[in-house]
C-alpha positions in Angstrom: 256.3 81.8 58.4 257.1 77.9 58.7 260.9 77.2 60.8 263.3 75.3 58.8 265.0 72.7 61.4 267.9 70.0 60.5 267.1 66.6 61.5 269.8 65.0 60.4 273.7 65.6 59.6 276.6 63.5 58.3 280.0 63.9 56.5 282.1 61.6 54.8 285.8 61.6 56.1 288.4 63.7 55.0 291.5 63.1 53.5 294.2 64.6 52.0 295.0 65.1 48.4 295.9 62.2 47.2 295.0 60.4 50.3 292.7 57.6 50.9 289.7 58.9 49.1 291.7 59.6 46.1 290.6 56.8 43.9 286.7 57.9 44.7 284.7 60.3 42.6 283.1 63.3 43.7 279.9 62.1 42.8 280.0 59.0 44.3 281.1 61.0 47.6 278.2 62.9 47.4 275.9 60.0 47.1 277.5 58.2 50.3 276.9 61.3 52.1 273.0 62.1 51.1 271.7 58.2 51.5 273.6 58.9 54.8 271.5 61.3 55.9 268.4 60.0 54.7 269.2 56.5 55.7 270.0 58.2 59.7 266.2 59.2 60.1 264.7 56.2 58.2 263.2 59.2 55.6 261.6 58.0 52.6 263.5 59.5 50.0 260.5 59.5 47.8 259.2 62.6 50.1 262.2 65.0 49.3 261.2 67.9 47.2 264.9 69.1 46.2 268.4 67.5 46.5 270.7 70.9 46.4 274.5 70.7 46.6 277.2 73.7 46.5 280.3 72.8 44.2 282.9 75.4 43.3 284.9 73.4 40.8 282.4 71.6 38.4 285.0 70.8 36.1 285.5 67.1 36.0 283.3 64.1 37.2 281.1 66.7 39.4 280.1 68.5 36.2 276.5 68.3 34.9 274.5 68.9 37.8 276.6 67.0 40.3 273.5 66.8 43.0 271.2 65.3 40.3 273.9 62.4 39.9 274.8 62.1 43.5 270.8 61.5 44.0 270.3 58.9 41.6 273.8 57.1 42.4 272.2 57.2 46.0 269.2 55.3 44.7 266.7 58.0 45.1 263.6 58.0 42.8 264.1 59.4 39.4 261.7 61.8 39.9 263.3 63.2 42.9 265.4 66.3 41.3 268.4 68.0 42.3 270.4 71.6 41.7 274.0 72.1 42.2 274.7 76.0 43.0 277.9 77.7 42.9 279.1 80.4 45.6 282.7 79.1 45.3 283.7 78.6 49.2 280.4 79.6 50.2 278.5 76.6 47.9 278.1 74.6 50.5 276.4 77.1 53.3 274.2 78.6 50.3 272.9 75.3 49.2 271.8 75.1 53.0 270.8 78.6 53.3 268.7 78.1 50.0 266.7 74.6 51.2 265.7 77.0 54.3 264.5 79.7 52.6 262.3 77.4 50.1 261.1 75.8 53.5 260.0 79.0 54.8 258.3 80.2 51.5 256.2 77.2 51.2 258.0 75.6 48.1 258.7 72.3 49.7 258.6 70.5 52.8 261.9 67.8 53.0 265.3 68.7 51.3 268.7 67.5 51.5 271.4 70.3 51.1 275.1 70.0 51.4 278.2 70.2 49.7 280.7 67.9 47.4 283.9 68.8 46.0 287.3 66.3 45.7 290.4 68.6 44.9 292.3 65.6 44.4 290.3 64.4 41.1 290.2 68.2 39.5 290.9 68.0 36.3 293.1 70.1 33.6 291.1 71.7 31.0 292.1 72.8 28.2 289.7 75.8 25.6 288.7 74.7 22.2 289.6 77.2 19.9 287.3 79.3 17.7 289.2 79.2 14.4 289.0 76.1 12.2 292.2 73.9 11.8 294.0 75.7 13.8 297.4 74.5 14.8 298.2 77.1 17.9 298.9 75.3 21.5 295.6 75.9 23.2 295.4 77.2 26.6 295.7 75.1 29.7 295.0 75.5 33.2 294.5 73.2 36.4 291.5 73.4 38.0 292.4 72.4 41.5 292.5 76.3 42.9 292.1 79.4 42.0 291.0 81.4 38.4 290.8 80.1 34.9 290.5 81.4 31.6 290.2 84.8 32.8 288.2 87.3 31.4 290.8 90.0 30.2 288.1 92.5 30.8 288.0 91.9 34.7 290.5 94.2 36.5 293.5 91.8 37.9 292.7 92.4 41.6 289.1 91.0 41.6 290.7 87.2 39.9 293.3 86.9 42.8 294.0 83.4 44.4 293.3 82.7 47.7 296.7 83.0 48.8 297.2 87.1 47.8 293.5 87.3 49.5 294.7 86.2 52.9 297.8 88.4 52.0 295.3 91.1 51.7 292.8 91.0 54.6 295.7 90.0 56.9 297.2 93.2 55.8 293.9 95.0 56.3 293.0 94.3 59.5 296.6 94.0 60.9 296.6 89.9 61.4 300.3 89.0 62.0 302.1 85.9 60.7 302.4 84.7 64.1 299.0 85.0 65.0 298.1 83.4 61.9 300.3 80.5 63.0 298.9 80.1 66.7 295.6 80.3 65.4 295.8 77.4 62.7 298.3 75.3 66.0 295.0 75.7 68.3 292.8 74.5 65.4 294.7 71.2 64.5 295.4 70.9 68.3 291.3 70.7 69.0 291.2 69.0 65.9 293.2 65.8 67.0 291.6 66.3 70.7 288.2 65.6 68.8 289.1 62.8 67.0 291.3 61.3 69.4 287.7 61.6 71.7 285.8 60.5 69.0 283.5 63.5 68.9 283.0 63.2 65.2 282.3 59.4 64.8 278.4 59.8 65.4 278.4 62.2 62.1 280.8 60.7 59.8 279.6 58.1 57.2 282.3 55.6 56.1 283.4 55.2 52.5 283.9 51.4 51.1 285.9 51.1 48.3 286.8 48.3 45.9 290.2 47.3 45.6 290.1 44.7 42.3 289.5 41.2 43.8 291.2 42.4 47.2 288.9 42.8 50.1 287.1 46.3 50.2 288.6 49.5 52.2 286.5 51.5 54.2 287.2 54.8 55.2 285.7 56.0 58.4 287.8 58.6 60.2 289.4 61.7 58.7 293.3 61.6 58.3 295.2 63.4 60.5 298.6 63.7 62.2 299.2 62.0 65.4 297.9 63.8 68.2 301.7 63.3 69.6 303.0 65.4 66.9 300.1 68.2 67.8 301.0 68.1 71.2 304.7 68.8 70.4 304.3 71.6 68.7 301.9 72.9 70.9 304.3 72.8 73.9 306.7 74.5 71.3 304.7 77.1 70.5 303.8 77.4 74.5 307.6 78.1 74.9 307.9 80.7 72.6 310.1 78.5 69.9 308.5 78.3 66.9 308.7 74.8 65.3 309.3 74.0 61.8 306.6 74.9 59.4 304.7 71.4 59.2 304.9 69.8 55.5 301.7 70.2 53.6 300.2 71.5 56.9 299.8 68.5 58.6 302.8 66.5 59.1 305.6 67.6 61.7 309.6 67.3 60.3 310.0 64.0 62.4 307.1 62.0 60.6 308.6 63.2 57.1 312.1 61.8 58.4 310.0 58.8 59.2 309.0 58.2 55.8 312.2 59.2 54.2 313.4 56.3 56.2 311.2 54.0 55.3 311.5 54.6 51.6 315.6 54.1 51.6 314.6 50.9 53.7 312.4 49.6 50.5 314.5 50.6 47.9 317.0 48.8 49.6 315.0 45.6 49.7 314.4 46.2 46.0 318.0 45.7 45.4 318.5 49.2 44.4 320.7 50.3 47.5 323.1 53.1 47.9 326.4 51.6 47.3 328.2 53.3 50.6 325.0 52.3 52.9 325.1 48.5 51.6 328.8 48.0 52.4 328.3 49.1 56.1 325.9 46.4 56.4 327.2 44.0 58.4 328.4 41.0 56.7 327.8 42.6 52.9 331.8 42.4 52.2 333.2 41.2 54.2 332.5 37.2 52.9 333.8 39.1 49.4 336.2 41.3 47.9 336.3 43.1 44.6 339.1 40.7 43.6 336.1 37.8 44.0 334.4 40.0 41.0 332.1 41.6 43.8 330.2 44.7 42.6 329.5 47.3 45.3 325.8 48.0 45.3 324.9 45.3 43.1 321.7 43.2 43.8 324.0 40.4 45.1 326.1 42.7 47.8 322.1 43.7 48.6 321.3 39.8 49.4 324.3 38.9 51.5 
C-alpha cells in the first residue's frame, strides 16, 4: 500500500466575526488558500485528481459544492473536479483523512484537501412552505451555529448546541470551570507567543481585498489581542485572582475601555457631545453664557 505524504500546507488568516475578512466570501477564501498551496510547490494544477473541502454550514455563498467553486475561482482547469464533505467540526480533518485514503487505494495520485467555512457571512434561511398561497410566517433560523429545522422525530438530546455539549462532557468526565479557564489562558497565551515570533508567517497566505477606488487591504496575520493583555492575565491567573472574563474571548476589560473611549471621543468630534462632558471642556463656556443664547451641547458649544 502507497503512503500518502503532505507536501505542502497554508492557511489564510483568521479573524473575528465581523473582522477584517468580513467583506470576503467563503469561496473566494477557499480559492486563496488552494492556489496557495499549489502555487507553494510550483504543482501543476492540471495533475490534481480531486479538490475535496469539509464545510459544515453550506448554507449561503459556500453552498453548491463550495470546493468545485473555490477550484475554478482559483483558476484551476475545468476539468479538475472537486467534492465538499460534511462531518460538521470534523469536515475539515475528513476531507484530509479522505484524499489519504484515495491515495492509498490507488484512486489518484495529487489532491488538495482542506477546509472553508466564514461564520461571519452565514446566512438566515428561511423554509418554503408546502401548502399553496399560504399566508403563515414561515420558519426562520440563523445559520451561524448550532441546529436548524429540526427533525421533530430526533430525540432533543442528540440536536443540542455546542454549548450544553461542553456542559455535558465537562460534567462527564469531571472538567471544572476553572480548569476550563486555565486551559483556554495557556492556549491564547502560546497563541500570541507564536505570532508575536512569527511561527505562523511561513504557512499563512495573505488575503487582498478591494476597497472601491481605495488602495487594496491585505490581510496577512491572524487578529489577535495584544500579547500585553495575554501576559496580564496570565500573571493574574499565576496569582490565583481570576481576571475578568475577556469580551468575546479575546479582548481584556482595559482594551474594551479603550474603545468605549475612543467612540465618546468621535461622537464628540461629530458634534453630538454629551452636554455635561462639553461644558468641562476648557474654554466651551466660558467665552458664553446662556443669556448670549448659548445652547449646552449644541454643535456650536462642540466647536469652541
Amino acid at each position: 500500500m502507497r503512503e500518502a505524504l503532505i507536501v505542502s500546507a497554508v492557511r489564510t488568516p483568521v479573524g473575528r466575526a465581523g473582522g477584517a475578512l468580513a467583506d470576503v466570501r467563503a469561496d473566494d477564501l477557499a480559492a486563496v488558500a488552494v492556489r496557495g498551496a499549489v502555487d507553494r510547490v510550483s504543482f501543476d494544477p492540471a495533475r490534481l485528481d480531486d479538490v475535496i473541502l469539509g464545510c459544515t454550514n453550506q448554507a449561503g455563498e459556500d453552498n453548491r459544492n463550495v470546493a468545485r467553486m473555490a477550484a475554478l475561482l482559483a483558476g484551476f482547469p475545468v476539468d479538475v473536479p472537486g467534492q465538499t464533505v460534511n462531518r460538521l467540526c470534523g469536515s475539515g480533518l475528513q476531507a484530509i483523512a479522505s484524499a489519504a485514503q484515495a491515495i492509498k487505494a490507488g484512486e489518484g495520485d495529487a489532491f488538495v484537501a482542506g477546509g472553508v467555512e466564514s461564520m461571519t457571512r452565514a446566512p438566515y434561511v428561511m423554509l418554503k412552505s408546502g401548502e399553496p398561497w399560504n399566508r403563515q410566517a414561515p420558519p426562520i433560523a440563523d445559520s451561524t451555529v448550532g441546529w436548524r429545522f429540526v427533525n421533530p422525530k430526533m430525540k432533543s438530546e442528540w440536536t443540542i448546541s455546542l454549548g450544553m455539549t461542553a456542559e455535558k462532557v465537562a460534567k462527564q468526565y469531571g472538567i471544572t470551570r476553572e480548569e476550563q479557564d486555565a486551559f483556554a489562558l495557556e492556549s491564547q497565551r502560546r497563541a500570541a507567543c507564536a505570532i508575536r515570533e512569527g511561527m505562523f508567517n511561513d504557512e499563512i497566505v495573505p488575503v487582498e481585498m478591494s476597497r472601491g477606488k481605495a488602495a487594496p487591504v491585505i490581510v496577512s496575520q491572524d487578529e489577535h489581542p495584544r500579547p500585553g493583555c495575554i501576559g496580564r492575565q496570565a500573571r493574574r491567573a499565576e496569582a490565583g485572582v481570576r481576571g475578568r472574563r475577556q469580551r468575546d474571548g479575546r479582548q481584556c476589560q482595559r482594551h474594551q475601555r479603550r474603545r468605549i473611549r475612543a467612540a465618546a471621543r468621535r461622537r464628540r468630534r461629530r458634534g453630538r457631545p454629551d452636554a455635561a462632558r462639553a461644558h468641562r471642556r476648557v474654554g466651551c463656556c466660558r467665552r458664553r453664557s446662556i443669556d448670549d443664547g448659548h445652547r449646552p451641547g449644541s454643535r456650536q458649544c462642540a466647536r469652541r
